[in-house]
C-alpha positions as CSV (number, residue, x, y, z in Angstrom):
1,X,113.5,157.9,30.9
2,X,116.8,156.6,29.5
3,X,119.0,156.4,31.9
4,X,122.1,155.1,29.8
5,X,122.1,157.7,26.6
6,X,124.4,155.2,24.9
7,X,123.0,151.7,25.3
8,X,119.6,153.5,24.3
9,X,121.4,155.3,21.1
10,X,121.0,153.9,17.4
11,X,123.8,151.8,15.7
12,X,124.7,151.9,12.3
13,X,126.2,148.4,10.5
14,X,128.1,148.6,7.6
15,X,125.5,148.1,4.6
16,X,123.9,151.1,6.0
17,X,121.0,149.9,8.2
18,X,121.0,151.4,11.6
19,X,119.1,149.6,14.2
20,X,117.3,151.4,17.4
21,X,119.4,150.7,20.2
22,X,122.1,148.5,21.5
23,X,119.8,146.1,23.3
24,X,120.3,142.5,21.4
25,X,118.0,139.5,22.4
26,X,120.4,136.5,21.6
27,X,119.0,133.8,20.4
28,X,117.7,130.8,21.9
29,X,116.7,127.1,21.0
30,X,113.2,127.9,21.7
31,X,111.9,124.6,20.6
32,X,108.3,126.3,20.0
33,X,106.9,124.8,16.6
34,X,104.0,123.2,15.6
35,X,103.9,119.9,14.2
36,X,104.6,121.2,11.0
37,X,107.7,122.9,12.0
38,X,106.0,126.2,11.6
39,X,106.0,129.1,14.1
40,X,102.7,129.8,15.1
41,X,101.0,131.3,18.4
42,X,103.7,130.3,21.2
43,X,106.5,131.9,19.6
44,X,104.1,134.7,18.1
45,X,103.3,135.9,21.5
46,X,107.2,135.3,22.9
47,X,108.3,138.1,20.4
48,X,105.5,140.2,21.0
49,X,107.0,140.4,24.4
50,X,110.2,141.3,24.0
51,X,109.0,143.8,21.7
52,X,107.1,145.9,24.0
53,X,110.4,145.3,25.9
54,X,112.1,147.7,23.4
55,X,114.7,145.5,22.4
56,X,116.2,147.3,19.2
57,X,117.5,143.8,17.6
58,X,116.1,140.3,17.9
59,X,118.1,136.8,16.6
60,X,115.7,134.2,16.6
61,X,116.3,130.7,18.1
62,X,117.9,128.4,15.0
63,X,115.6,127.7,11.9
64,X,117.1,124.6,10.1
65,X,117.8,124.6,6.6
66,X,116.6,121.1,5.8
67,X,113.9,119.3,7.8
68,X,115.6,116.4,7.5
69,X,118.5,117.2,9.8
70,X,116.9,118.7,13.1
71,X,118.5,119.7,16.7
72,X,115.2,118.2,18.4
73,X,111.7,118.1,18.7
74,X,109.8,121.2,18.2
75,X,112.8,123.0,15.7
76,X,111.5,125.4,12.8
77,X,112.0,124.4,9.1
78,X,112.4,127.2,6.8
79,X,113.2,125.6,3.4
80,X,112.0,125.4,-0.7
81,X,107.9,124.6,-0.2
82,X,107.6,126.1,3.1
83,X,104.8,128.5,3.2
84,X,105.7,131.7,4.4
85,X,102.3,132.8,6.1
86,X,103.7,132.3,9.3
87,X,107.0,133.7,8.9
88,X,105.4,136.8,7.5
89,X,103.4,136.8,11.2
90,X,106.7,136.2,12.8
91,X,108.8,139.5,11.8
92,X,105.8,141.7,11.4
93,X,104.6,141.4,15.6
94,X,108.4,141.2,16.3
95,X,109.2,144.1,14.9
96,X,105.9,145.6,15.8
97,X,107.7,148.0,18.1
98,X,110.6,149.2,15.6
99,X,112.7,146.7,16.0
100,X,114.8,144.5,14.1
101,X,114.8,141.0,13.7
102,X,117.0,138.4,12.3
103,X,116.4,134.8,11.4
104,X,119.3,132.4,13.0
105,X,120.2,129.7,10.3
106,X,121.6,126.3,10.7
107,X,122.6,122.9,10.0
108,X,123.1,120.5,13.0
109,X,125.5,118.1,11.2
110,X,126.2,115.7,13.5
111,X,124.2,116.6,16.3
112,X,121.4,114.8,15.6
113,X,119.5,112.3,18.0
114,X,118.9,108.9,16.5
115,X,115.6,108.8,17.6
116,X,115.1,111.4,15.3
117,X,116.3,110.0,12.2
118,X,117.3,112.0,9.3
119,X,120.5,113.0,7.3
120,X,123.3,113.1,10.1
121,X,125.8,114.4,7.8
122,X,129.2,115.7,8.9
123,X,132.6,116.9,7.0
124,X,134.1,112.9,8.5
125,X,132.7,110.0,10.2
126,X,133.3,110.8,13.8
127,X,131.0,110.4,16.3
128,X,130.3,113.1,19.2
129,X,132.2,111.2,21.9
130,X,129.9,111.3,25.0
131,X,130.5,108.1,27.0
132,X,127.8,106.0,27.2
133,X,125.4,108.5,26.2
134,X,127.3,108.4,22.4
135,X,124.4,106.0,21.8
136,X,122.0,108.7,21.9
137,X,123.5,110.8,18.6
138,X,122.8,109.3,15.2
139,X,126.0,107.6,13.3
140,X,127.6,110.7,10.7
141,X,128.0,110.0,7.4
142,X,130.9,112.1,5.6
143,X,129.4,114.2,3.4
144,X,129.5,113.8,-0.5
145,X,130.6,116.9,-2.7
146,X,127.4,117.4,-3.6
147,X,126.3,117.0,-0.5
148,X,128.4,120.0,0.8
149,X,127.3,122.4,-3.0
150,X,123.2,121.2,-1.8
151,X,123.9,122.3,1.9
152,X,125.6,125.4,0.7
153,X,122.5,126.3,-1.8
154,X,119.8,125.7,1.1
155,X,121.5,128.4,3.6
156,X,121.5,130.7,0.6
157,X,117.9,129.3,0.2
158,X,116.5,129.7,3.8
159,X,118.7,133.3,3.9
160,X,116.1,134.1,0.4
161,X,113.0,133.3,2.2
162,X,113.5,134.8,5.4
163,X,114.1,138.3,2.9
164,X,110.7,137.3,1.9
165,X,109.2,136.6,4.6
166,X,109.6,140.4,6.2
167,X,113.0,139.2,8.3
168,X,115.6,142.2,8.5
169,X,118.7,139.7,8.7
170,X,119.7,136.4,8.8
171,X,122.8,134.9,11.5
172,X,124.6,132.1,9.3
173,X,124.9,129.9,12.6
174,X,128.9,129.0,12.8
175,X,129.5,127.3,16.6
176,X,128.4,125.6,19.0
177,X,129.5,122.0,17.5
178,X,126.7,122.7,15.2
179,X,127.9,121.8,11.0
180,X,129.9,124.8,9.8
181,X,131.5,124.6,13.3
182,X,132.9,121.1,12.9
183,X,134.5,122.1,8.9
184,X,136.3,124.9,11.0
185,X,136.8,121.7,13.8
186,X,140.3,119.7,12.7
187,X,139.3,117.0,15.0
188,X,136.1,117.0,13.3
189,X,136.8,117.5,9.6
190,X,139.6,114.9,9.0
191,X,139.0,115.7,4.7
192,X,141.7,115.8,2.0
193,X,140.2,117.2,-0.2
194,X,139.2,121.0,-0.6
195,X,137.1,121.3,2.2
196,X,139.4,119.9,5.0
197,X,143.2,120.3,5.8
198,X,144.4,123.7,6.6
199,X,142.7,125.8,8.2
200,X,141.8,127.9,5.2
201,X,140.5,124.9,3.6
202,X,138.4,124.0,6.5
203,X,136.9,127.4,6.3
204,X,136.1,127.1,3.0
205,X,132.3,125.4,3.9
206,X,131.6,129.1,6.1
207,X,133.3,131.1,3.4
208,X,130.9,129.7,0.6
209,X,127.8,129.7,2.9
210,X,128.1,133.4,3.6
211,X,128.9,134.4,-0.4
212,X,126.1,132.1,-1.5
213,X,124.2,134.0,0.9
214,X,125.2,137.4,0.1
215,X,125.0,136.8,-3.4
216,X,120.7,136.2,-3.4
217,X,120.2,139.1,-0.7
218,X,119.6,143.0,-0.9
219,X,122.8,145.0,0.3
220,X,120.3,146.7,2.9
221,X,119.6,142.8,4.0
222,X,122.0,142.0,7.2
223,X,124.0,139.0,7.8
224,X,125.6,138.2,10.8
225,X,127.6,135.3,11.5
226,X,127.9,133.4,14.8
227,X,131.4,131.6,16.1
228,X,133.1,130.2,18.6
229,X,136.5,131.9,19.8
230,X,137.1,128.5,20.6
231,X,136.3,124.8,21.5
232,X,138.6,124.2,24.2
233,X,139.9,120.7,23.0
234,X,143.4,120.0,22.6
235,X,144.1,119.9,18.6
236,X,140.9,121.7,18.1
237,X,139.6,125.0,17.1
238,X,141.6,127.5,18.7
239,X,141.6,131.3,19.9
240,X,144.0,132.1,17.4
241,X,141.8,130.7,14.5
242,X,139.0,132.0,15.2
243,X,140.5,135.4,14.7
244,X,142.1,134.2,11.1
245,X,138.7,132.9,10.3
246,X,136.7,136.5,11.0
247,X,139.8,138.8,9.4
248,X,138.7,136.3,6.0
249,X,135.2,137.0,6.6
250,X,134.9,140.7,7.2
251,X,135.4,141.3,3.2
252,X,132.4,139.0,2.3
253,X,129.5,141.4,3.6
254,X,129.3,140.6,6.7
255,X,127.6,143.0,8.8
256,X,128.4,141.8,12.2
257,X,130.5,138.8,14.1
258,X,128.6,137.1,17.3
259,X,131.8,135.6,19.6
260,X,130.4,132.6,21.6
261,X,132.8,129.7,23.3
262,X,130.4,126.9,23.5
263,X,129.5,122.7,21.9
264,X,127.3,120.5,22.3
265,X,129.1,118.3,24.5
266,X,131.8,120.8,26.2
267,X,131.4,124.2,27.6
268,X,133.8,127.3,27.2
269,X,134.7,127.5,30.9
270,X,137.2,124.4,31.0
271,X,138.6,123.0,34.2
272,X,141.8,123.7,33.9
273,X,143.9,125.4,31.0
274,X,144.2,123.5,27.6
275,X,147.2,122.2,27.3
């Protein structure tokens, strides 16, 4: 028996989908792939149990956009060539109960552990600053323009392939210190040119990610973007502009706005007030 008739009700977003209930299963760095950077049994059966838990909407843990930029060991790729088989598995036993799920979609920038390797690509060349443990991130490289207009095409990519893969949404992943989050980050994103400066500019990178997106996806298809109301830094991203950033967004089909307050290297519950 339901004993809270509204958390249990349906919820309509604005492109017309309704999910089940209000019960949302965040998402999580699961860190469950194979050694393909596939989803297979130990994230199949995860889902399967939040299922039969009723949850009415699922976000997954992030699926990178390019397997050459990961957040660890054991992240899911979902990019041009991946084969969808397991993808398909994915959405069909987590939404086996009438649920919904949504794919979370990223790019780590410059939160990428040089023992990794790869493409640690940022909006400048600054380093996470972590104290002796700085030596554990890769070195960022500013990114080229057409660095940016490839990055841009493989969230609108990965957004495609999750459609096809059964997937009810994606979340364009926009905090968390992650690479959209340090464009909107001034102490980040030191550019000159389009992409960096004011803060419309710096928004510019989220702006075109979520039309690019749109733009290859059925209206009925959700997106949902993820932020940060703030980093808590002094000079950085700040309450204030997080709000500017979502009023700019909510025109650009976006179904729904996730407010988180954390990074990589700071959390959202500072010690004392930011001066």
């Amino acid at each position: 028996m339901n004993e809270n008739p509204v958390l249990f009700s349906s919820f309509g977003l604005p492109n017309g989908v309704t999910l089940p209930n209000r019960l949302v299963k965040a998402a999580m760095e699961e860190n469950l792939a194979n050694d393909e950077l596939l989803p297979d049994s130990a994230l199949w059966n995860l889902y399967e149990s939040w299922a039969k838990g009723g949850v009415g909407t699922m976000i997954t843990g992030n699926v990178m956009v390019d397997h050459r930029s990961m957040t660890g060991p054991g992240g899911v790729v979902l990019e041009h060539g991946t084969k969808l088989d397991a993808f398909q598995k994915w959405s069909s036993i987590a939404k086996s109960n009438g649920g919904k799920i949504l794919m979370q979609i990223n790019h780590p920038g410059r939160l990428i552990l040089a023992k990794l390797g790869g493409n640690v690509w940022a909006p400048s060349a600054v380093p996470v600053d972590l104290g002796n443990l700085s030596k554990l991130l890769g070195k960022p490289k500013a990114m080229e323009e057409s660095e940016i207009l490839e990055t841009i095409q493989r969230f609108a990519n990965t957004a495609k392939l999750a459609e096809e893969s059964g997937f009810d949404g994606v979340q364009i992943h926009a905090a968390h210190g992650y690479l959209i989050s340090q464009f909107l980050s001034p102490l980040v994103n030191q550019r000159k040119d389009r992409w960096g400066g004011s803060l419309e500019n710096r928004s510019q990178f989220l702006i075109e990610v979520i039309k690019s997106v749109r733009k290859v996806l059925h209206s009925e298809f959700i997106v949902s973007v993820k932020i940060n109301s703030s980093d808590f830094q002094k000079g950085g991203f700040q309450f204030e502009d997080a709000i500017t950033v979502i009023k700019s967004i909510q025109k650009l089909g976006v179904d729904f706005v996730e407010i988180s307050c954390w990074n990589r290297h700071r959390t959202c519950t500072p010690t004392k007030s930011p001066q």
